[in-house]
C-alpha positions in Angstrom: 24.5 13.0 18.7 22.5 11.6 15.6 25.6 13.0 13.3 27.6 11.0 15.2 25.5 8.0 14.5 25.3 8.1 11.2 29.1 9.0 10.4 29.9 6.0 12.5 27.1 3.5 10.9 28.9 4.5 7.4 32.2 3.6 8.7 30.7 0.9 10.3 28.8 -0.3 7.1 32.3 0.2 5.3 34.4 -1.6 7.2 32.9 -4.2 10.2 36.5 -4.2 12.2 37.4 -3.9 16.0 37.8 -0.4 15.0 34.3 0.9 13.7 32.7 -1.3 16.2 34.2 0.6 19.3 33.0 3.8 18.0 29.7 2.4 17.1 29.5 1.8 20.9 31.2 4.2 22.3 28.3 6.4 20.3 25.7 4.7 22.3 27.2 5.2 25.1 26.9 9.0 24.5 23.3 8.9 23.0 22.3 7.3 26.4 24.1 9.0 29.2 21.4 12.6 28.6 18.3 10.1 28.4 19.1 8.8 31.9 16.3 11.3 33.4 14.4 11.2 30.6 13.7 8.6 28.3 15.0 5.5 30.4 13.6 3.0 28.6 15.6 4.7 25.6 18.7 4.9 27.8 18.4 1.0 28.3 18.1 0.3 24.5 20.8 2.2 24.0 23.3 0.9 26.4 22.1 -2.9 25.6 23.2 -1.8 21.9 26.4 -0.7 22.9 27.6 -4.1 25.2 26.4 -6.0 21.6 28.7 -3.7 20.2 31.3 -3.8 22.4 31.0 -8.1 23.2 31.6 -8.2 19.1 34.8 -6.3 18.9 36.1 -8.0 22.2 35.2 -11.4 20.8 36.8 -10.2 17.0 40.4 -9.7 19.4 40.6 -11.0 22.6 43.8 -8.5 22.4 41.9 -5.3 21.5 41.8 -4.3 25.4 39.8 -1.0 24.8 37.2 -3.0 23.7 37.5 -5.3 26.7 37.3 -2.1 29.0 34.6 -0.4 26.4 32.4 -4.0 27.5 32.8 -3.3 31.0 32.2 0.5 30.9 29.0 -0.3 29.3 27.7 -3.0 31.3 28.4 -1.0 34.3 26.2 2.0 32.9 23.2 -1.0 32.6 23.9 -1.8 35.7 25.1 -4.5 35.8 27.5 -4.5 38.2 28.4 -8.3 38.6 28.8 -9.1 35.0 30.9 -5.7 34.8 33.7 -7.0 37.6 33.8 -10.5 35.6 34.8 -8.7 32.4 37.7 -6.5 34.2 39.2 -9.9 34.8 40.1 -9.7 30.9 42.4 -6.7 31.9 44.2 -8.4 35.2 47.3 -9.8 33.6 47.8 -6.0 31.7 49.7 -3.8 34.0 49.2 -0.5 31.9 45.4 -0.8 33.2 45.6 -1.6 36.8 44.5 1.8 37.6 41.4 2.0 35.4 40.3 -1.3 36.1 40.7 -0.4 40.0 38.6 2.3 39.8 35.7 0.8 37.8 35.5 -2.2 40.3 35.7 0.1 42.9 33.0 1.7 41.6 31.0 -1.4 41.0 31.4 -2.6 44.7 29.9 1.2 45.5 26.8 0.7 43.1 26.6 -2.5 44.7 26.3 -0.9 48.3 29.3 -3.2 49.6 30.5 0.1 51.7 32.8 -1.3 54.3 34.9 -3.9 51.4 34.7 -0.6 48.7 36.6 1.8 51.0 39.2 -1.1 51.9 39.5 -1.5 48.3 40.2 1.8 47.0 42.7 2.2 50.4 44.4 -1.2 49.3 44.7 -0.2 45.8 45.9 3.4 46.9 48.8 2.1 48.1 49.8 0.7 44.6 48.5 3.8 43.1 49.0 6.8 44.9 47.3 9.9 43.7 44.4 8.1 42.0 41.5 10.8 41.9 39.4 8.2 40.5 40.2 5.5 43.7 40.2 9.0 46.2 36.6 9.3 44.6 35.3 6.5 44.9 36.5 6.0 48.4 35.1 9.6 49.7 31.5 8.8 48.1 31.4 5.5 49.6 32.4 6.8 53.2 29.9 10.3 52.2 27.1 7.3 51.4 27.7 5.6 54.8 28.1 8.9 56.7 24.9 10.3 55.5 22.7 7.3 56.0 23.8 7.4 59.4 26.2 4.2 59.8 27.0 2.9 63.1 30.8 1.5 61.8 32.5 3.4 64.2 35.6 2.9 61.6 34.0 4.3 58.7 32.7 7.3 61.0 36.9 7.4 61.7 37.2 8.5 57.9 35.3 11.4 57.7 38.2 13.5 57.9 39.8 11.7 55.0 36.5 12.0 52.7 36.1 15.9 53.7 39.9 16.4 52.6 39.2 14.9 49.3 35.7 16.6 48.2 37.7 20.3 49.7 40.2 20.0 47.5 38.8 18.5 44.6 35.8 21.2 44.4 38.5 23.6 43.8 40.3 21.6 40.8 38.7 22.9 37.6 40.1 20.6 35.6 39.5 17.3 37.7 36.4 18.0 39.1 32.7 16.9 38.7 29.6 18.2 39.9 29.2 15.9 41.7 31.6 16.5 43.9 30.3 19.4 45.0 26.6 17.5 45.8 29.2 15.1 47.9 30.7 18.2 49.4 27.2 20.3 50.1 25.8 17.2 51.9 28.5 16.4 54.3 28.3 20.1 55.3 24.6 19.7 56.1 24.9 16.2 57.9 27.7 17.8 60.1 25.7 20.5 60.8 27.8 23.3 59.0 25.1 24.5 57.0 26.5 27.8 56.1 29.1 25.7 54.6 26.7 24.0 52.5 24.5 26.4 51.1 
């Protein structure tokens, strides 16, 4: 919100560090996400604020990683996917983030409508990280996507079972779950034809 701006340019102001400059961006990031719908062109202006943000702290300390992540968060919400992947290469050498960085590439290769190479992704990375509800996510929208444009990939059609598993049980996790799960959830119900189920 604007309080939130202003407390954070005063810090920021006050002391030009890794620090204040992540939570300068990390504030833009906020002030964008409501004005997807609308004020995009606001969004847009907000978001590119918050990668200048972001690019200065990661290039302050190469070390900083939530800065490096912050960059690739942010570029990601502009879209743009490509530059995104090439910044998580900052984090591949750091074990601790293997996870996170999984799931935003994986997420990236979604946005990107690379279905087929995203689900054998997240099912690769699964294996290394088992019980990831972001990779499981990611993996059931991408198969959902494919489902309900009508693919022909016989073995993506083979995973519906594991993509209706994961939005059945997620829907029903109050504290993991998103509303968009339950979007995922309500239109696999209607392209199988249980439309009970969906409503």
């Amino acid at each position: 919100n604007t309080d939130a701006l202003v407390f954070a340019g005063r810090r920021l102001a006050k002391r030009r560090d890794v620090h204040s400059l992540e939570e300068m961006a990390n504030v833009y990031m906020g002030l964008a996400e409501p004005k997807v719908y609308s004020d995009y062109p606001g969004a847009v202006a907000d978001l590119a604020r918050s990668v200048e943000l972001f690019s200065e702290a990661a290039r302050a300390n190469a070390q900083y990683l939530e800065a490096q992540y912050g960059l690739a968060r942010a570029l990601f919400s502009l879209g743009a996917y490509g530059a995104a992947c090439k910044q998580l290469g900052s984090l591949a050498s750091f074990k601790a983030w293997a996870a996170v960085r999984a799931v935003l590439y994986a997420e990236c290769m979604n946005r990107s409508g690379i279905c087929k190479e995203c689900i054998d992704f997240c099912s690769r990375h699964l294996v290394e990280h088992p019980g990831s509800i972001g990779l499981e996510r990611v993996r059931a929208e991408t198969i959902a996507d494919a489902l309900i444009f009508g693919t022909h990939d016989t073995e993506v059609q083979s995973l519906s079972k594991v993509c209706l598993e994961f939005f059945s049980k997620i829907v029903v996790d109050a504290e993991n779950r998103k509303s968009s799960d339950l979007l995922f959830l309500a239109r696999l119900y209607d392209r199988m034809g249980y439309t009970d189920n969906a409503l």
